[in-house]
LUMZA-527752 format. One record per residue (C-alpha): residue in one letter; chain; z, x, y. Coordinates in nm, 2 decimals, padded with zeros to 4 digits. Example, Ala and Ser with C-alpha at 12.3 -4.5 7.8 and 13.67 -1.06 7.14 Angstrom:
% residues 2
   r   c       up     east    north
   A   A    00.78    01.23   -00.45
   S   A    00.71    01.37   -00.11
END
This chain:
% residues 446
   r   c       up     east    north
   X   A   -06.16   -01.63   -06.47
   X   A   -06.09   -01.26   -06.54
   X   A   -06.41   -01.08   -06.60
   X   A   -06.46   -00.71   -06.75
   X   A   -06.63   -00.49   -07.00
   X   A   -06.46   -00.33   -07.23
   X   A   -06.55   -00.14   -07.49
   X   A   -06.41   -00.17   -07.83
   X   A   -06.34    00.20   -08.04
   X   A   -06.26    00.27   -08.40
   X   A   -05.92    00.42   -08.45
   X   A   -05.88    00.74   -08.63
   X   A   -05.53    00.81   -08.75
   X   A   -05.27    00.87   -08.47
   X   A   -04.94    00.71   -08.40
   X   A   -04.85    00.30   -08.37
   X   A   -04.84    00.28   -08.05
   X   A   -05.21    00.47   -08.01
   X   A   -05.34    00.17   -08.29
   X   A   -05.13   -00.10   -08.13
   X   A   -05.29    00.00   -07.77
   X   A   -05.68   -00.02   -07.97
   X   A   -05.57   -00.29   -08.14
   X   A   -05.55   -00.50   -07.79
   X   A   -05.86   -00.37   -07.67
   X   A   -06.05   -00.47   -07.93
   X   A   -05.89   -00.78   -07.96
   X   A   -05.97   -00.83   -07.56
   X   A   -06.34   -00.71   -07.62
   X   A   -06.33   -01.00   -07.86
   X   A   -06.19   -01.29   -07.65
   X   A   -06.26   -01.18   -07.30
   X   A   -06.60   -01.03   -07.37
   X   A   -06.74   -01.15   -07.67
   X   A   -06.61   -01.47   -07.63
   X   A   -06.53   -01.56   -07.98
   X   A   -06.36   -01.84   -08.07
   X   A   -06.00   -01.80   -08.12
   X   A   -05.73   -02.11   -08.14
   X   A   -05.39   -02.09   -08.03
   X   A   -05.12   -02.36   -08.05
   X   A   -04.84   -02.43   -07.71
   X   A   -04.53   -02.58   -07.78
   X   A   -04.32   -02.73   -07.49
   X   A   -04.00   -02.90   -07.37
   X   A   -04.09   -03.09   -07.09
   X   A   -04.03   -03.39   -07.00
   X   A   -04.24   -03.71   -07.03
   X   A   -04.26   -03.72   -06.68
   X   A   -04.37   -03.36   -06.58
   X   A   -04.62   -03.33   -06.93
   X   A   -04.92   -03.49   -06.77
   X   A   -04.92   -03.15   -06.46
   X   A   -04.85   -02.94   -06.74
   X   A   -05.10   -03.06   -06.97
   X   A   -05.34   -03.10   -06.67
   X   A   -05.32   -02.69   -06.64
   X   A   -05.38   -02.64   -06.99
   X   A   -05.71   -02.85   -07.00
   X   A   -05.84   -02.67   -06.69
   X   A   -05.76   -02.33   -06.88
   X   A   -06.00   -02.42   -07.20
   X   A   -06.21   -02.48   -06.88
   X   A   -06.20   -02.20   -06.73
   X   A   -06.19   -02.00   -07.11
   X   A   -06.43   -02.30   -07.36
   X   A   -06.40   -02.01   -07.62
   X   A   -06.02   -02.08   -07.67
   X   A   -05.89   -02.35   -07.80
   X   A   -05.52   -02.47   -07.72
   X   A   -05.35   -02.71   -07.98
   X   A   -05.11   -02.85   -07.71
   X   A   -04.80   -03.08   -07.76
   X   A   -04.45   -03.19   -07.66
   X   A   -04.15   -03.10   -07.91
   X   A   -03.87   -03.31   -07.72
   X   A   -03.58   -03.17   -07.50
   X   A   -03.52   -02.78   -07.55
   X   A   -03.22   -02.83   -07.76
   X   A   -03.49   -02.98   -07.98
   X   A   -03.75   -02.72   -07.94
   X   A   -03.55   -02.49   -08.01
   X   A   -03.43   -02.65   -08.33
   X   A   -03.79   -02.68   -08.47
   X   A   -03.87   -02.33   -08.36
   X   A   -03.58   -02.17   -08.55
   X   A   -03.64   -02.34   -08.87
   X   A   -04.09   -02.26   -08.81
   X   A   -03.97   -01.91   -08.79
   X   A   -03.90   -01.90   -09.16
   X   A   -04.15   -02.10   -09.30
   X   A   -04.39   -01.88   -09.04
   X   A   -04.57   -02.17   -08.93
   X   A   -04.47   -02.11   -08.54
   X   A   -04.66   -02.22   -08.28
   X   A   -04.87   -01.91   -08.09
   X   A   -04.68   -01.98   -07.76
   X   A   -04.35   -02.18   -07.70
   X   A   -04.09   -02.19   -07.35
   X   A   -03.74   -02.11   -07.44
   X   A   -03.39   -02.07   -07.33
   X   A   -03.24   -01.76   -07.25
   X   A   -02.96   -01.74   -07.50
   X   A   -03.20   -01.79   -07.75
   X   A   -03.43   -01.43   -07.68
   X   A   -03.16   -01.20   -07.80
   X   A   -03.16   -01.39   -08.16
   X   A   -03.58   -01.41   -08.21
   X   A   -03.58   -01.03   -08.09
   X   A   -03.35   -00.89   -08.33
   X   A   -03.54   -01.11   -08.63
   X   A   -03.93   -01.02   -08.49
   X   A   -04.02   -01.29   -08.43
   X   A   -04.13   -01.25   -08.09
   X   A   -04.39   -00.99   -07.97
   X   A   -04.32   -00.74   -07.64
   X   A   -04.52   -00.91   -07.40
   X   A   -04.52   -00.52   -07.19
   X   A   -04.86   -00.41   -07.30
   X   A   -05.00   -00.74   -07.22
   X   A   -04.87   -00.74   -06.86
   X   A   -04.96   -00.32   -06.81
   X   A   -05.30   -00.38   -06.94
   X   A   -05.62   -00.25   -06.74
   X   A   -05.79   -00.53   -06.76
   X   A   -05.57   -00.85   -06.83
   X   A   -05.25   -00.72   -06.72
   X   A   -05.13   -00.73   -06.36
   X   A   -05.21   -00.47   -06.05
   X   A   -04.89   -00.30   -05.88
   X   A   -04.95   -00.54   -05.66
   X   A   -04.98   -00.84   -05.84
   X   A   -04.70   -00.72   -06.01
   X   A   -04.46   -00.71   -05.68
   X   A   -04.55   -01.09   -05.57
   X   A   -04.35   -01.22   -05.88
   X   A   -04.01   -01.27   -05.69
   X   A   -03.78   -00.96   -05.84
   X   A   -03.52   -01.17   -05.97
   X   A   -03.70   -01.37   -06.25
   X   A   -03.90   -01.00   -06.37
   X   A   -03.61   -00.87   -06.39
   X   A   -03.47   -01.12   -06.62
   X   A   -03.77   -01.11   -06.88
   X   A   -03.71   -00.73   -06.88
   X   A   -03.32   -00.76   -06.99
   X   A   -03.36   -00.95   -07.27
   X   A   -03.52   -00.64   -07.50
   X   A   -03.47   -00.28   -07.51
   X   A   -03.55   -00.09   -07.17
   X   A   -03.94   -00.06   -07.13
   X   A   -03.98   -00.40   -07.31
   X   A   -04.07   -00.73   -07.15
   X   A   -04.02   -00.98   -07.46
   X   A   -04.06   -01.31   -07.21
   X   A   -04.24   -01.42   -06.93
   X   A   -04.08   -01.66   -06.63
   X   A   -04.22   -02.00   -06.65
   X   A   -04.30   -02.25   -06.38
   X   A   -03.97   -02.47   -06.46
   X   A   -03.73   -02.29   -06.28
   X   A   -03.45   -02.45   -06.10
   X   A   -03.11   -02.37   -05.88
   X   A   -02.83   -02.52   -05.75
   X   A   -02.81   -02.66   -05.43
   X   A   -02.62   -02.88   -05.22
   X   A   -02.67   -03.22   -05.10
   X   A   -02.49   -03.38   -04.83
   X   A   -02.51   -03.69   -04.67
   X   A   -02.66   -03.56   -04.31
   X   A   -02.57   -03.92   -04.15
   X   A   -02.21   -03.90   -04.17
   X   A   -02.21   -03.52   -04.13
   X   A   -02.39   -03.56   -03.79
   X   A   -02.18   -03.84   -03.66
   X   A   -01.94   -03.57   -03.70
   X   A   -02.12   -03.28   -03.54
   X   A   -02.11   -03.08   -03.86
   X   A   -02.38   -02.86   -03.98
   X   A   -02.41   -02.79   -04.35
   X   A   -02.09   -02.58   -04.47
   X   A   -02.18   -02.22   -04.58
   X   A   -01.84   -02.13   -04.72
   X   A   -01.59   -02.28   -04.95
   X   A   -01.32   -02.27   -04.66
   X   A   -01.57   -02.50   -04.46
   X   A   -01.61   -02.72   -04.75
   X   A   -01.23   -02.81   -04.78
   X   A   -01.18   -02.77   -04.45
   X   A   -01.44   -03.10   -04.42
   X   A   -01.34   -03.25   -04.75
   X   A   -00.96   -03.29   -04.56
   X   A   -01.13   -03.50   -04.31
   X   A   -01.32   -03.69   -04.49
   X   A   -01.00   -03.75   -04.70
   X   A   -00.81   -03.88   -04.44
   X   A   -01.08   -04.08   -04.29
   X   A   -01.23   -04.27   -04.61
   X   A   -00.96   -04.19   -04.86
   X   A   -01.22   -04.09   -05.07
   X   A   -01.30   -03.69   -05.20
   X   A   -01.56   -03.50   -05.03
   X   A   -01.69   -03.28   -05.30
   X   A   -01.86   -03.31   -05.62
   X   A   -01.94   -03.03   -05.86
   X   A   -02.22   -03.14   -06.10
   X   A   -02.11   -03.07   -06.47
   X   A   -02.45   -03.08   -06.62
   X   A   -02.46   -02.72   -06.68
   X   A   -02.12   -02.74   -06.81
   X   A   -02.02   -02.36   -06.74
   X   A   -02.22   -02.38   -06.39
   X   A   -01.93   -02.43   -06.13
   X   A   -01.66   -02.17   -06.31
   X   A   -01.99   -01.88   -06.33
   X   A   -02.08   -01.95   -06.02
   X   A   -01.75   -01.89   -05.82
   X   A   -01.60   -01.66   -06.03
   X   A   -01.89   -01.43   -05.98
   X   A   -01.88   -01.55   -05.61
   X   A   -01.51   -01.43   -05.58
   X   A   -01.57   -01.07   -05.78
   X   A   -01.58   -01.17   -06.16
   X   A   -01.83   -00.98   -06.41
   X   A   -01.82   -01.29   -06.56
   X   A   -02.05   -01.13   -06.83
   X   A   -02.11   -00.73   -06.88
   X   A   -02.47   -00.55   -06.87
   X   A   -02.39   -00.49   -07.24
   X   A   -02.29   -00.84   -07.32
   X   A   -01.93   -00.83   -07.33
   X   A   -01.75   -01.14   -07.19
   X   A   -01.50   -01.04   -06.86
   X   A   -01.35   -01.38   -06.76
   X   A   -01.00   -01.33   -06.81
   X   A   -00.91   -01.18   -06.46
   X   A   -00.80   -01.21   -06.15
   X   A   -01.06   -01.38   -05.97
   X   A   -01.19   -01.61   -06.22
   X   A   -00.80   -01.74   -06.20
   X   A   -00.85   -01.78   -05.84
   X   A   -01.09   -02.00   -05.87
   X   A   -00.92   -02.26   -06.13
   X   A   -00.64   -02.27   -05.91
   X   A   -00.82   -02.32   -05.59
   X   A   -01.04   -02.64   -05.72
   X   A   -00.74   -02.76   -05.89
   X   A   -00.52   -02.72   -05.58
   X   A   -00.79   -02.93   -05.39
   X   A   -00.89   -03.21   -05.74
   X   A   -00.48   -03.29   -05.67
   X   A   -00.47   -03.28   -05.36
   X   A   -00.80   -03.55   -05.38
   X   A   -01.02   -03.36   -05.14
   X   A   -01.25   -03.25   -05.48
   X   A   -01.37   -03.48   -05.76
   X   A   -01.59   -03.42   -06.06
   X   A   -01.87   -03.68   -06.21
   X   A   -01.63   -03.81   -06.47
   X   A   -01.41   -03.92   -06.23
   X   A   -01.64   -04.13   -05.99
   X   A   -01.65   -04.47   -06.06
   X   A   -02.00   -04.53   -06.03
   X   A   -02.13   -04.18   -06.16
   X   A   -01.94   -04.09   -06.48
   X   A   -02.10   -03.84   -06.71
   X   A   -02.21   -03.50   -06.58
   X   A   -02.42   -03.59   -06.24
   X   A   -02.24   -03.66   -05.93
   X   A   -02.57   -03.82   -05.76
   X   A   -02.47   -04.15   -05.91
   X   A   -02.18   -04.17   -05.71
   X   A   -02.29   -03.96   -05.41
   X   A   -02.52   -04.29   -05.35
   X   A   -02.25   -04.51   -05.31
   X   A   -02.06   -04.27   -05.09
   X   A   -01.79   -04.19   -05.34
   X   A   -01.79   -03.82   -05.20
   X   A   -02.01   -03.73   -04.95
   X   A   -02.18   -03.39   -05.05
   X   A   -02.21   -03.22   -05.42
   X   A   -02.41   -02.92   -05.61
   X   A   -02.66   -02.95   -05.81
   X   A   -02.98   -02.87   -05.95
   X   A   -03.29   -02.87   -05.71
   X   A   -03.49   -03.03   -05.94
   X   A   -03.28   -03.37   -05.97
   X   A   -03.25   -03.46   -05.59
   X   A   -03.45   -03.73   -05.62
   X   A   -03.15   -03.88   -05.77
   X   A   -02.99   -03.81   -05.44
   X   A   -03.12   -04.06   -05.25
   X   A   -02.99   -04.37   -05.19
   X   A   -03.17   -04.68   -05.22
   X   A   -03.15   -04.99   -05.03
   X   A   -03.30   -05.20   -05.28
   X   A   -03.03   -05.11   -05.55
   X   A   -02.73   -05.21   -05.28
   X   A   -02.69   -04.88   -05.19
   X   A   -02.61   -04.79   -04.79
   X   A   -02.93   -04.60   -04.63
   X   A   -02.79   -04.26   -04.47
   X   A   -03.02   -03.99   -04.49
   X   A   -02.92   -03.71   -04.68
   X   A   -02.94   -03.32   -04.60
   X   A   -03.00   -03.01   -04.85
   X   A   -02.84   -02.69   -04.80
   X   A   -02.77   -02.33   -05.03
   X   A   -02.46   -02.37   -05.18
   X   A   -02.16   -02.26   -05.03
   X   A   -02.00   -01.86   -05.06
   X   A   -01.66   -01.72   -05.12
   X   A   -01.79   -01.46   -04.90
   X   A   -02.15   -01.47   -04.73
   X   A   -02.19   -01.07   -04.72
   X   A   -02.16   -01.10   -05.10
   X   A   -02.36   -01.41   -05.12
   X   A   -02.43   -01.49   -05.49
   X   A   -02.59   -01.79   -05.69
   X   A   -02.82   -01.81   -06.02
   X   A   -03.16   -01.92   -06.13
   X   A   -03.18   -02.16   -06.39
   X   A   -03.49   -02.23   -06.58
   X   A   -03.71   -02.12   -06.94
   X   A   -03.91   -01.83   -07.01
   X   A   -04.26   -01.80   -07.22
   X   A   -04.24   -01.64   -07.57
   X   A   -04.56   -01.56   -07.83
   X   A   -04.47   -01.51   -08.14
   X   A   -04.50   -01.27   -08.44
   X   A   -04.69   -01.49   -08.69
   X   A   -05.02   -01.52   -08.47
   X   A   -05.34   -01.24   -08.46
   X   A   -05.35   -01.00   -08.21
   X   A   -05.66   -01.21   -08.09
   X   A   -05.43   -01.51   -08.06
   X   A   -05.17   -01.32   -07.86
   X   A   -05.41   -01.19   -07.59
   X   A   -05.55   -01.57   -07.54
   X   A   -05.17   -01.71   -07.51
   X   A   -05.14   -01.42   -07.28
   X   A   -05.41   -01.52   -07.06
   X   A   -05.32   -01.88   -07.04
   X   A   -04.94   -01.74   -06.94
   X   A   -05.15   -01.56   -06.64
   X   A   -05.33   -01.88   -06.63
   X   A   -05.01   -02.09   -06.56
   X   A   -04.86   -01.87   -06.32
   X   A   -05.16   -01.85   -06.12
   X   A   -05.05   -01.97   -05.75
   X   A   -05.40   -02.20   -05.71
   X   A   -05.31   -02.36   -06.05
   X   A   -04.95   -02.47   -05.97
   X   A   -04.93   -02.70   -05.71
   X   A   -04.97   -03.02   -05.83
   X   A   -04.71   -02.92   -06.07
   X   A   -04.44   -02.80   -05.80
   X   A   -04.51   -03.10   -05.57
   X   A   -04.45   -03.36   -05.80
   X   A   -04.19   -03.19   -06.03
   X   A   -03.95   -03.01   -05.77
   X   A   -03.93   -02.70   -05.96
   X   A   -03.96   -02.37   -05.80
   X   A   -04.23   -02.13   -05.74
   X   A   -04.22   -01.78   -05.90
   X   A   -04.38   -01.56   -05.68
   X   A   -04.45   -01.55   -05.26
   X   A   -04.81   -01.63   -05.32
   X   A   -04.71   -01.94   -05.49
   X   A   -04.54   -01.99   -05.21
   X   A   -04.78   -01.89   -04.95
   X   A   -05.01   -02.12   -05.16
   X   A   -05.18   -02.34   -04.80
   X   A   -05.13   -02.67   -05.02
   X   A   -04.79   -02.60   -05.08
   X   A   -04.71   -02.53   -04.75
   X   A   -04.84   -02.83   -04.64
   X   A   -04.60   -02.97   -04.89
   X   A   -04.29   -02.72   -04.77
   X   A   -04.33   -02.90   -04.41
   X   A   -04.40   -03.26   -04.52
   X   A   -04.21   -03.44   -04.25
   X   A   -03.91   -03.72   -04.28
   X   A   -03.96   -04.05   -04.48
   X   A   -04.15   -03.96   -04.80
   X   A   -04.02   -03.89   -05.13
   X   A   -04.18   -03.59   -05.09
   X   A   -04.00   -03.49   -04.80
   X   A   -03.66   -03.44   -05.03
   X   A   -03.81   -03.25   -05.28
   X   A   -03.93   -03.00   -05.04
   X   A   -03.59   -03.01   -04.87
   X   A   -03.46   -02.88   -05.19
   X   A   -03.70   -02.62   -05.28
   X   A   -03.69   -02.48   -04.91
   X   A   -03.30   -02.47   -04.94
   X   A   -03.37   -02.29   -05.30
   X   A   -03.62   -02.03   -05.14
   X   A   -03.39   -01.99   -04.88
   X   A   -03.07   -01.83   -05.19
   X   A   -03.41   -01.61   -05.33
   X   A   -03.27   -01.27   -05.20
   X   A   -02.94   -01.37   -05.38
   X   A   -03.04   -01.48   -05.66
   X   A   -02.92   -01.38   -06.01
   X   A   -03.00   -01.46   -06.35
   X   A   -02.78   -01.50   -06.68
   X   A   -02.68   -01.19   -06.93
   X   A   -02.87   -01.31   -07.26
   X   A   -02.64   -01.24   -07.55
   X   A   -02.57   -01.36   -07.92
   X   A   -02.28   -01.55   -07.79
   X   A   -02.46   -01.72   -07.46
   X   A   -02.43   -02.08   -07.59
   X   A   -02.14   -02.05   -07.72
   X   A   -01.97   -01.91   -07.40
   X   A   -02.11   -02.19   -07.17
   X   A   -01.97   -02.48   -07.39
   X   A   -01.60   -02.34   -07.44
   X   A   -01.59   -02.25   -07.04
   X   A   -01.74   -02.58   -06.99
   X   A   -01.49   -02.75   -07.17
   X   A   -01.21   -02.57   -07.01
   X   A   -01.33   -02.68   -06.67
   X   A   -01.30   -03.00   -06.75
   X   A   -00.99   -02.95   -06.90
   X   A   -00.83   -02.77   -06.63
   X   A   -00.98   -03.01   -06.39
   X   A   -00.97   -03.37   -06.55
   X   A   -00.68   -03.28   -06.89
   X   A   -00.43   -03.13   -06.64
   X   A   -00.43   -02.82   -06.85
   X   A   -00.24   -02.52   -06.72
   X   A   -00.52   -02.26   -06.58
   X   A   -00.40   -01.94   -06.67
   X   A   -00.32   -02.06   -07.03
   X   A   -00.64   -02.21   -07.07
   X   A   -00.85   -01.90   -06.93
   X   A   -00.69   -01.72   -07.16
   X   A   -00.73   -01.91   -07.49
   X   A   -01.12   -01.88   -07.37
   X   A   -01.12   -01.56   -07.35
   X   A   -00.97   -01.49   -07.68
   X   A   -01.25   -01.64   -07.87
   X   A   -01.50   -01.35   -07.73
   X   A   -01.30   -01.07   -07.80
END
């Protein structure tokens, strides 16, 4: 528990800024010293599975802090979240602290409805040292800071962050002598083996993140994919490329998609991965417990092997971070918004998190997460546990950390990833024509 004296002062005139900054001082001499009771109410997404570690780390914050009080509860998927939230923001009757999406920051900034959380994480005495500040891995600051106005830090990274990764299946690869392909040549280069000895396709992109495969490789092979300023840039050169080349290889039957495996269907490719109807795939860390096969359901055992997903070119290596971010909102007292600050510190706390990471696969935030001795007991748990996959994955994750990158937030975010989405699939499973189709996507963003 943070502990410190400070000393509240009366304002006298002076600029916003000046009363915002006493403001949070007296409001932190109220709750951190003084103890006064202030409730606060913490809206989530996750799933029914993951709640209980979440809800677990919320209890032992009104431990650790008996003077606040956290009205906790589960609002459904974050579709559905964010549904409720939107229509709370105009009856003001939002919850104190909420996860969302990153599309959705650019919208709740531009209507107030969220607070800049930069004061909070500056402050002497419950923000973060220049140190504690440089343990958060760069990538996911960097984010929180893009979606506001320079200087402003409007989210905070959560602990559900996620990449893509790639699963293989390590028997058959070893019986081969193959080690875990780095670059797309490698990958077609094994998918036309695998072809000619099973008849089957080798690769599977997951379409769960419908826009995930066509981002990722365009920005692989030298798209901008999406301006600094917001400004879509997918109608090029390179993000043509890439159409052609997984279409060249979905005809020539070396690549497949979800949709098209018999026994997956949908947007995961783990359903058919099992029963050996490709033999490696991306997709997100988080799910590969999906990955492995099971004996009991008729599946084959082969053990399966975890890898960063492969490059267009491994000297410019890149691959994105998927995940929510924290936002308090307007309608709460500047009391309330230090205590949701302090359980946000609370929650990315490295001692706090491990349960969480261990049983729910998503990634750490910062090294000393990472350096965490519990969770590098679980980083090293050894072959023939469930476990052992889900640190597989989140060592293969940790391993893309110096590349990774994070979406451009903008008004038209959702939007973008549903119509490239559906032109995948329609390049990939309609037999559209690529250019044509790139093209009528890109019209609807000029």
């Amino acid at each position: 528990m943070l502990v410190a004296c400070v000393c509240a002062y009366a304002f006298c005139g002076g600029t916003t800024e000046q009363k915002g900054a006493t403001d949070l001082k007296t409001a932190i001499q109220k709750v951190l010293v003084d103890k006064e009771p202030v409730a606060i109410s913490f809206w989530t997404g996750t799933g029914a599975q993951n709640y209980p570690y979440l809800e677990a780390m919320v209890n032992a914050f009104t431990t650790a802090y008996p003077n606040i009080k956290v009205d906790f509860s589960n609002q459904g998927a974050i579709n559905d979240l964010t549904a409720k939230l939107t229509q709370n923001i105009v009856s003001k009757t939002t919850p104190t602290v909420s996860n969302l999406n990153a599309p959705t920051f650019p919208e709740y900034i531009a209507s107030d409805a969220i607070v800049d959380l930069m004061p909070y994480f500056t402050d002497a005495t419950i923000g973060y040292t220049k140190q504690e500040k440089a343990d958060f891995f760069a990538n996911y600051i960097a984010e929180v800071q893009s979606f506001g106005p320079e200087g402003t830090m409007y989210a905070w990274p959560t602990n559900k962050k996620t990449t893509d990764i790639l699963v293989y299946n390590k028997t058959f690869f070893d019986a081969h002598g193959w080690k875990a392909p780095s670059t797309w040549d490698e990958v077609v280069a094994y998918c036309e083996i695998i072809k000619a000895e099973t008849g089957k396709p080798g690769f599977s992109y997951d379409t769960s993140y419908g826009e995930a495969a066509f981002k990722t490789m365009t920005s692989q092979w030298g798209s901008p994919y999406v301006a600094k300023d917001g400004t879509v840039d997918i109608n090029n050169k390179a993000s043509l490329d890439v159409l052609e080349f997984f279409k060249k290889n979905m005809d020539k039957g070396l690549f497949t998609l979800p949709a098209l495996m018999p026994s997956a269907g949908g947007n995961y490719s783990n359903s058919g991965f099992v029963m050996e109807e490709c033999y490696m795939f991306i997709g997100p860390a988080a799910g590969i417990q999906y990955a492995v096969p099971s004996v009991a359901k008729g599946q084959r055992d082969f053990e399966i092997g975890v890898a960063a997903i492969p490059q267009k070119d491994m000297e410019k290596a890149v691959t994105f971070s998927k995940g929510e971010n924290y936002a308090v909102f307007s309608n709460s007292t500047t009391e309330q918004r230090v205590a949701a600050w302090l359980l946000i510190k609370f929650l990315s706390a490295a001692e706090n998190n491990v349960e969480w990471f261990v049983n729910t696969g998503n990634l750490p935030i910062s090294r000393s997460q990472v350096g965490n001795s519990e969770y590098q007991k679980f980083l090293a748990t050894e072959k023939g546990t469930k476990a052992f996959y889900y640190a597989s994955a989140v060592n293969a994750a940790l391993n893309m950390q110096d590349i990774m990158s994070f979406d451009v937030a903008f008004e038209n975010s959702d939007k973008l990833a549903a119509e490239v989405g559906s032109m995948w699939k329609a390049v990939m499973i309609g037999g559209a024509d690529p250019a044509t189709a790139l093209a009528e996507t890109a019209s609807k963003f000029k």
